[in-house]
C-alpha positions as CSV (number, residue, x, y, z in Angstrom):
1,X,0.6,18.8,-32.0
2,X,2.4,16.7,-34.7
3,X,5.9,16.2,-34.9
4,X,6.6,16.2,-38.5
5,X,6.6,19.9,-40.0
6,X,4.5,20.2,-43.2
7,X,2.8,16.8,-43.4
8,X,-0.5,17.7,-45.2
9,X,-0.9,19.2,-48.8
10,X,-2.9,21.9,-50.0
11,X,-5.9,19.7,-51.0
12,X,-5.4,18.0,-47.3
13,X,-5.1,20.7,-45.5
14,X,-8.3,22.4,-47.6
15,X,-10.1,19.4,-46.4
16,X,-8.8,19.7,-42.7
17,X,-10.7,23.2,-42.7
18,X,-13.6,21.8,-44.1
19,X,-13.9,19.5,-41.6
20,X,-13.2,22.0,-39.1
21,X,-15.7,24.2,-40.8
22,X,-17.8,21.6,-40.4
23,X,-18.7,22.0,-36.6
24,X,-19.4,25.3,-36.8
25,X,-23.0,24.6,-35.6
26,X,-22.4,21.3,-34.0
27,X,-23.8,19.5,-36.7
28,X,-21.4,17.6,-39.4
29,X,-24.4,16.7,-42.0
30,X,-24.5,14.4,-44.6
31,X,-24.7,16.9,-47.1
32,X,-21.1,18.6,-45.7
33,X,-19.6,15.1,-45.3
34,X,-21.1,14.2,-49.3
35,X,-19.5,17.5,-50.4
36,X,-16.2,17.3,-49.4
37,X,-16.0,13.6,-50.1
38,X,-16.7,14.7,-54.0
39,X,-14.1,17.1,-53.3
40,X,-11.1,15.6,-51.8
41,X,-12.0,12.2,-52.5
42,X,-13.0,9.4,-49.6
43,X,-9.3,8.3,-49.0
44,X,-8.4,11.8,-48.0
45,X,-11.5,12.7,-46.4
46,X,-11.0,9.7,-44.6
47,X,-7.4,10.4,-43.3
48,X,-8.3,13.9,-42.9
49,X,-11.1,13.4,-40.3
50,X,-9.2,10.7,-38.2
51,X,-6.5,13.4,-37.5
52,X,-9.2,15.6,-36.7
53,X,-10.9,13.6,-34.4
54,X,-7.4,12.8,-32.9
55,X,-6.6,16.7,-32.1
56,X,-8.5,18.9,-29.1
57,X,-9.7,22.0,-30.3
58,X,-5.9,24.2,-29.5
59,X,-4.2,21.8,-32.0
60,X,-6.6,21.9,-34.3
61,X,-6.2,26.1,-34.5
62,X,-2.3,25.5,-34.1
63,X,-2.5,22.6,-37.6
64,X,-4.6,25.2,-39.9
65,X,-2.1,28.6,-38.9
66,X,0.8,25.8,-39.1
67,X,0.1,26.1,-42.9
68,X,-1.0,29.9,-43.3
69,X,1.9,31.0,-44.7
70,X,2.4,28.4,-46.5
71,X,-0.9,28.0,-48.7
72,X,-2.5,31.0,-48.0
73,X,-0.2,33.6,-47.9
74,X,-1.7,36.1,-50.2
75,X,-5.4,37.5,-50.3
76,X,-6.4,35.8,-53.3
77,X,-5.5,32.5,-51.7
78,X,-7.6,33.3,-48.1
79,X,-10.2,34.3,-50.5
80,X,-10.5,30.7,-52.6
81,X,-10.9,29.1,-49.3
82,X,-13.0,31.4,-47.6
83,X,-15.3,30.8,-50.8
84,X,-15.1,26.9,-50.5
85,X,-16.0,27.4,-46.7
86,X,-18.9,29.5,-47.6
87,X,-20.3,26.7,-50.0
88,X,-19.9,24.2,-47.5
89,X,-22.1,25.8,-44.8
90,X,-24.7,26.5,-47.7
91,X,-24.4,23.0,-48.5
92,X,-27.4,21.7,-45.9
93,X,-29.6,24.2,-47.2
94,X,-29.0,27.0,-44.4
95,X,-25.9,29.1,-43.3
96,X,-26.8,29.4,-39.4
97,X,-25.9,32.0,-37.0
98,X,-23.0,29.6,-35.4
99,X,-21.8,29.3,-39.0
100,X,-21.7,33.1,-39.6
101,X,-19.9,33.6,-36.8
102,X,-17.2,30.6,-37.6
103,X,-16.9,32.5,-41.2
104,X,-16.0,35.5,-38.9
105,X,-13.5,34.2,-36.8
106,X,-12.0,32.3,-40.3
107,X,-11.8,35.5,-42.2
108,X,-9.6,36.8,-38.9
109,X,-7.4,33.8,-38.3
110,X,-6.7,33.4,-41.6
């Protein structure tokens, strides 16, 4: 787990769960990748994905409810994310069963 408390900003963070999001079905495509690149720009996608890459699956969970309260503390705010996370696994062209049940478990966690 990181040391520093707080480290990522909103739009970081958004693009941590993205990434996350991501792997729902195993598969990172182009078209995800391309999509949150236009997003969150290379530089952060970049940054974003090395961290990623750099945590085990328990820190990854422990990063995104790090923030929770933080930048999505109200409904409205779980909502705008839940929505960009929706978009994202529509962005290949399919929303898979893996992906459906990701959403699921998103919706909970968050």
């Amino acid at each position: 787990m990181m040391n520093e408390e707080l480290e990522w900003n909103y739009e970081e963070l958004l693009c941590f769960l993205l990434i996350h999001a991501s792997y729902a079905d195993m598969e990172f495509t182009e078209d995800e990748r391309a999509m949150i690149i236009q997003k969150y720009g290379k530089e952060t996608y970049e940054k974003m994905n090395d961290i990623y890459d750099g945590l085990g699956e328990y820190e990854r969970l422990e990063s995104i409810l790090k923030y929770k309260g933080v930048y999505f503390p109200t409904i409205d705010r779980k909502s705008e994310i839940l929505n960009e996370i929706s978009r994202l696994f529509n962005a290949d062209g399919t929303y898979s069963k893996l992906e459906k049940t990701q959403m699921s478990f998103l919706e909970r966690l968050m």
